[in-house]
C-alpha positions in Angstrom: 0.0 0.0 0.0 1.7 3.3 -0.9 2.2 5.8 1.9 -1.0 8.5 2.1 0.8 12.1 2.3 -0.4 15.4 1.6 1.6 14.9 -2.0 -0.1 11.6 -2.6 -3.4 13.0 -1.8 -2.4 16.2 -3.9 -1.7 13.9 -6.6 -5.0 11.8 -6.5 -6.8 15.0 -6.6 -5.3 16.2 -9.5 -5.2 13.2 -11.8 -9.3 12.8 -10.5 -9.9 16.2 -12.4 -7.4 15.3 -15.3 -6.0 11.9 -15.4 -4.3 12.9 -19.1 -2.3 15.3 -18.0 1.3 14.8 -18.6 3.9 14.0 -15.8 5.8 17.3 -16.6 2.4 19.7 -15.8 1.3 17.4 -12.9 4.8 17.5 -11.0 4.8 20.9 -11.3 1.0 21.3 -10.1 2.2 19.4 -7.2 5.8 20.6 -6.5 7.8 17.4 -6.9 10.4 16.6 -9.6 9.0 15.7 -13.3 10.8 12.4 -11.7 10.2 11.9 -8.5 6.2 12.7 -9.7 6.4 9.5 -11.7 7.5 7.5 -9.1 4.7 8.4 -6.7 2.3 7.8 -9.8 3.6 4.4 -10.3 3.5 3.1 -7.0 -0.2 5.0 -6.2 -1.0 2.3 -9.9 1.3 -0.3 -8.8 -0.3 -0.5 -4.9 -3.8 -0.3 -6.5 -4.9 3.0 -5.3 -5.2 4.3 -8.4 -7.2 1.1 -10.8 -7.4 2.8 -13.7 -8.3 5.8 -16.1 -11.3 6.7 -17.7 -13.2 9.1 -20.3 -15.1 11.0 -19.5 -18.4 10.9 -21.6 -21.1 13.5 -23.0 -24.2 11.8 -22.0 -26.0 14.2 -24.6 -23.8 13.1 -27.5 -24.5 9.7 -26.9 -27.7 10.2 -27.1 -29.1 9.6 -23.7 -31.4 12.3 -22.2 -33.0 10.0 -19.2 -31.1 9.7 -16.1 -32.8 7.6 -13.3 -31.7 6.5 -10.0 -34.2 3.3 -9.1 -34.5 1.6 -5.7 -35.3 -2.2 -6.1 -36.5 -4.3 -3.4 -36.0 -8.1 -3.8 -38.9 -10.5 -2.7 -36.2 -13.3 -1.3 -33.0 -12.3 0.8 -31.2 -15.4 -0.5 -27.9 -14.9 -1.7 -29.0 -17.3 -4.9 -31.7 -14.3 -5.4 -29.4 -11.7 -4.9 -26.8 -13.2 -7.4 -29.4 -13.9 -10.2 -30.2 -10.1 -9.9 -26.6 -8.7 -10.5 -26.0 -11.1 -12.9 -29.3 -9.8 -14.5 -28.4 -6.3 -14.0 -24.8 -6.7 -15.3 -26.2 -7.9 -18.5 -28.2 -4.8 -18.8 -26.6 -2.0 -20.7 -28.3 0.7 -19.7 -27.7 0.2 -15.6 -24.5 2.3 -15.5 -24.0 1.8 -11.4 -25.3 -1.0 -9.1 -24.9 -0.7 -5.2 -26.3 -3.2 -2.7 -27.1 -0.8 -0.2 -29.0 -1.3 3.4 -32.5 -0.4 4.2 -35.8 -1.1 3.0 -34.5 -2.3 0.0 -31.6 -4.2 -1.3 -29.9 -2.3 -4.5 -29.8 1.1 -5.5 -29.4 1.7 -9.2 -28.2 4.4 -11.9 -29.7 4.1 -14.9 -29.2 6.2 -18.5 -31.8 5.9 -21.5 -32.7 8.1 -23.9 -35.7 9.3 -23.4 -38.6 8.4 -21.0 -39.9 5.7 -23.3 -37.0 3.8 -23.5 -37.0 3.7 -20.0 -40.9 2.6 -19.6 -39.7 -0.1 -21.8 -36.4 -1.1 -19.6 -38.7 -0.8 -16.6 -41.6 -3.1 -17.9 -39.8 -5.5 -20.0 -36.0 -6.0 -18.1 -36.4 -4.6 -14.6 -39.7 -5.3 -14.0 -40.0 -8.8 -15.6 -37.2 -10.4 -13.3 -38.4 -12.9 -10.9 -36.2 -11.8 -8.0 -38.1 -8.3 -8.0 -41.0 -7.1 -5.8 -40.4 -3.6 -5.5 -39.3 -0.5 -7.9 -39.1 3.1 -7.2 -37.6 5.3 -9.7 -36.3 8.9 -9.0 -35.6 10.7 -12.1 -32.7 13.3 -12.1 -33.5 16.7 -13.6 -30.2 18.1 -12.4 -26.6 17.4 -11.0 -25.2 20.4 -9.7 -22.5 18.2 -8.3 -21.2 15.2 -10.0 -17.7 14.0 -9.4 -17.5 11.5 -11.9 -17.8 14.3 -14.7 
């Protein structure tokens, strides 16, 4: 496990905002070396702190205009129920985060469609059709005036 400092944590901030920035700008961001930065980078990756990078993606260029959170309540606590529902849900493109979460109900979902009748269809013809399901509440987002993962 590498060694959490203020740089470290410096570091992780800054590659979280722009994780294709190059070593040269970041060092300098953070007040190391160009190669002393790399080091910290590689053992943050090497240590698994850091697991990857991503892109960052326009939802409206890709065409989806429907963002949902759902709550979904199983009708069996069974861990055979609960694994025939994430292996449902992982084969269902259009369920972008899936969190078994405490409470009233068992997973908490993120979900991006187009439009709402794409996601009337997903709801009545995926989500709603699985055997392991009892209960579905959908909250629809009409804002994120904070969203890390942009």
């Amino acid at each position: 496990m590498a060694k959490m400092d203020a740089i470290n944590e410096r570091i992780l901030q800054e590659l979280s905002r722009d994780g294709r920035q190059p070593n040269l700008e970041l060092a300098d961001r953070v007040g190391l070396s160009p190669s002393a930065c790399l080091r910290r980078v590689q053992e943050l990756e090497r240590s698994g702190v850091i697991k990857g990078y991503r892109a960052v993606l326009d939802p409206v260029a890709l065409g989806v205009g429907f963002v949902a959170y759902v709550t979904v309540g199983l009708n069996s606590h069974t861990k055979a129920a609960q694994e025939a529902f994430e292996r449902a849900v992982a084969r269902a493109p259009q369920v972008r985060e899936c969190h078994n979460v405490t409470g009233t109900i068992e997973y908490l979902l993120r979900v991006e469609v187009a439009d709402l009748a794409a996601y009337k269809h997903w709801h009545t013809e995926v989500l709603g059709v699985l055997p392991q399901v009892q209960a579905i509440t959908t909250f629809v987002v009409m804002g994120s005036p904070k969203d890390d993962r942009a």
